[in-house]
C-alpha positions in Angstrom: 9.3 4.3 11.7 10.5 3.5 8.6 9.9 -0.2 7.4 10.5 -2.4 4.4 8.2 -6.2 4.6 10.3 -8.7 2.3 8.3 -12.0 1.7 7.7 -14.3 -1.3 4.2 -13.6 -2.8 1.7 -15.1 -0.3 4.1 -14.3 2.7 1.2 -11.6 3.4 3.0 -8.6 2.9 -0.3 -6.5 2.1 -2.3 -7.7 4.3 0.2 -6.9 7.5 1.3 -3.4 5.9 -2.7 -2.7 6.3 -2.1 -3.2 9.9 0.3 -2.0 10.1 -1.0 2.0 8.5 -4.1 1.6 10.8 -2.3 1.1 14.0 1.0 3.4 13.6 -0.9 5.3 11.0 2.1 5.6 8.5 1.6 5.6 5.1 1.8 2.3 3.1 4.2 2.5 0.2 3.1 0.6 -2.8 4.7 0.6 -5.9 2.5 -1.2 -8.0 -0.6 1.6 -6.5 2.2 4.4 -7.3 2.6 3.3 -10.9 -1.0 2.6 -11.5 -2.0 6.0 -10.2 1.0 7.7 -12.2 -0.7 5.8 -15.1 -3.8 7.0 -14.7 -3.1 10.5 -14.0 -1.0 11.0 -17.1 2.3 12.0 -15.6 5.7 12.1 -17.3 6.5 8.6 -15.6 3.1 7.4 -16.0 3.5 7.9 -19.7 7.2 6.2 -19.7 5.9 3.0 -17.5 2.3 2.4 -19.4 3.7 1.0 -22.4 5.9 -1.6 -20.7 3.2 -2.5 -17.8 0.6 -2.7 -20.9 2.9 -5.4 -22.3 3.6 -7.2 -19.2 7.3 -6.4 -18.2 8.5 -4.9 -15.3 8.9 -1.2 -15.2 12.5 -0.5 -15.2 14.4 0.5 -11.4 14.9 4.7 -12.8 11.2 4.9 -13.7 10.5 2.8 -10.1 12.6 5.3 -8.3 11.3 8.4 -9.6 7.7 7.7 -8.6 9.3 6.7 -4.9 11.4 9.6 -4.7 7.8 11.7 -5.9 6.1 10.1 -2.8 8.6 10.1 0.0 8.5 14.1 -0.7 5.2 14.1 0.1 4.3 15.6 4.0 2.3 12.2 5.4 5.6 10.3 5.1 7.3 12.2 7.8 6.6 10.3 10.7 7.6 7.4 8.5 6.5 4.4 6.2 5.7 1.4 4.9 7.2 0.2 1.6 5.4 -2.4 0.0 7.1 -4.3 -3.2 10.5 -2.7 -3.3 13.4 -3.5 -3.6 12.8 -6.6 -5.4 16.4 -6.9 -6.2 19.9 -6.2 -4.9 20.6 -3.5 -7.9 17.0 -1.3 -6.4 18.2 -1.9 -2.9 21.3 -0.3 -3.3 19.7 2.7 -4.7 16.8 2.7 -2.5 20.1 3.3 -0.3 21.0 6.2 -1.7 17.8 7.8 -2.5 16.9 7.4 1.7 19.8 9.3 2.3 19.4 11.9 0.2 15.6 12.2 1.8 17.6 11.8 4.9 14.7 9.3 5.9 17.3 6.0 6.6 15.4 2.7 6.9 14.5 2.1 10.5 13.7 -2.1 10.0 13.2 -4.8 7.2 11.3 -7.5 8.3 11.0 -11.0 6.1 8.1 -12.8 6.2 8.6 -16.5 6.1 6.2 -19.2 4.9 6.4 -23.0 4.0 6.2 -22.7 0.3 3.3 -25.5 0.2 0.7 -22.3 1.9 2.4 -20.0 -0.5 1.1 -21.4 -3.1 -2.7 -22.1 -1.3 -2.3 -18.6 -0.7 -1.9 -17.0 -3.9 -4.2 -19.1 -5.2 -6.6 -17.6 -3.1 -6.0 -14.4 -3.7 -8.9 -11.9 -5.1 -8.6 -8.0 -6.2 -11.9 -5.8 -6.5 -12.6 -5.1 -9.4 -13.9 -1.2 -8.7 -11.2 -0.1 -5.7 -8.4 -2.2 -6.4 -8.4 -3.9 -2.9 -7.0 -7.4 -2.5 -9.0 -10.2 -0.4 -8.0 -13.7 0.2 -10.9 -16.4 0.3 -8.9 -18.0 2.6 -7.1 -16.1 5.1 -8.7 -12.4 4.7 -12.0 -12.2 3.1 -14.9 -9.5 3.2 -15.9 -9.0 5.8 -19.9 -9.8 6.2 -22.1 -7.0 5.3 -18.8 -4.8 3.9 -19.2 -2.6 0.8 -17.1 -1.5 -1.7 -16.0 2.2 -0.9 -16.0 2.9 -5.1 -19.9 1.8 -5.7 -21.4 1.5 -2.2 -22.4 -2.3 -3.4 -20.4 -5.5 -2.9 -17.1 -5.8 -3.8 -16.8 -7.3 -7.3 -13.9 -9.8 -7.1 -11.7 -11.6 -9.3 -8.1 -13.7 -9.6 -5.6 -11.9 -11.6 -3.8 -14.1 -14.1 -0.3 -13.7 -12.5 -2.2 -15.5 -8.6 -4.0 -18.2 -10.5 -1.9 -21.3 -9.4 -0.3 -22.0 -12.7 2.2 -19.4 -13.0 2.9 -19.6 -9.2 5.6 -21.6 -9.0 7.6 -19.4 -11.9 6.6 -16.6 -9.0 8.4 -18.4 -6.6 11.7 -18.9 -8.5 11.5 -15.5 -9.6 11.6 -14.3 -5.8 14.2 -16.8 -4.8 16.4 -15.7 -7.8 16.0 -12.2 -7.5 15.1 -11.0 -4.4 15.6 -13.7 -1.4 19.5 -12.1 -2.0 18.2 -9.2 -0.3 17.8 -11.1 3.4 21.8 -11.2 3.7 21.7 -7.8 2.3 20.0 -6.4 5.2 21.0 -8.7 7.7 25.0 -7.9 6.7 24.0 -4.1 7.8 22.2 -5.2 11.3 18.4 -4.2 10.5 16.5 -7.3 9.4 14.2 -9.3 11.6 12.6 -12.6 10.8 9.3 -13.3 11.1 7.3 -16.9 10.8 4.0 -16.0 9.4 2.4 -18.8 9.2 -1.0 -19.3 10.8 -4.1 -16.1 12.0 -3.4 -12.8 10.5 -3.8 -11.7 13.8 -1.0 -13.6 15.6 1.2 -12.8 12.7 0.0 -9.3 13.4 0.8 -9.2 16.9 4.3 -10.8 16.4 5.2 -8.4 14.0 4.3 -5.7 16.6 6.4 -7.5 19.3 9.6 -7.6 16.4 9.1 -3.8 16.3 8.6 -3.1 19.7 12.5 -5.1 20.7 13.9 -3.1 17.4 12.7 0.3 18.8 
């Protein structure tokens, strides 16, 4: 099962492809874990995408692809994935496209999560990465859990709001997503694979109807 999750930030995208590993245990695809890792293992696109991460741009779609195309030729992706923050644009979808089909590992289902843009914004706001393993909380909707530790110390997780989630620079989030990559919906739809999703409300029920949108696809 090969899966793409679309959504605006705060749609919930991480926290569903988390369920989405531990119950069809396929790999989540992340690109911003791929680059961060590439980074800090001092590989030739490491190297290339530091400098322009360091200075807050976005990393440009060749660098992007190369560290997909790296992971997708890994063995743990061959009974499929979840990619997680690409394509954020029409341009990367297109050669997402053709880098699938040269894998020969065609996308199976794109699902977009949809969310009133009033708990967007709560959401994001909300949102909180530890600071030793890089996972991401929300104090509202999924927070520690009582008594969990941090897998990177063995203590409490030590949390804090990135600059891009505090609530100021939300909205230009927002506009971003509807500029750039809300194109991608008609994109997907136009070749019969997307499936919409209301994800509004428990993780849980959002959880279970995803599972009921892949079931009817399979």
């Amino acid at each position: 099962m090969r899966i793409i999750l679309l959504g605006a930030p705060g749609s919930g995208k991480g926290t569903q492809s988390q369920r989405l590993i531990e119950r069809c245990h396929i790999p989540q695809v992340s690109t911003g874990d791929l680059l961060r890792a590439a980074v800090a293992n001092g590989t030739e696109l490491g190297r290339k995408a530091k400098p322009v991460m360091d200075a807050g741009q976005l990393v440009s779609d060749d660098i992007m692809l190369g560290v997909i195309r790296e992971r997708l030729s890994e063995p743990d992706v061959g009974r499929g994935f979840v990619l997680d923050g690409f394509p954020r644009n029409l341009a990367q979808a297109r050669a997402l496209d053709e880098l699938l089909a040269q894998l020969g590992q065609p996308l199976d289902t794109v699902v977009v999560l949809e969310v009133d843009q009033a708990e967007l914004v709560r959401r994001i706001s909300g949102r909180r990465t530890c600071r030793r393993c890089d996972r991401v909380f929300n104090v509202f909707t999924s927070p520690p859990a009582p008594g969990e530790t941090c897998p990177a110390n063995g203590g409490p997780h030590e949390l804090f709001q990135r600059p891009d989630d505090k609530e100021s620079t939300v909205e230009k989030r927002l506009r971003v997503y509807e500029e750039k990559t809300r194109p991608l919906v008609d994109f997907y739809a136009a070749r019969g694979i997307l499936r919409k999703l209301p994800a509004e409300g428990d993780v849980d029920a959002v959880a279970a109807r995803l599972q009921s949108v892949l079931k009817k696809k399979g």
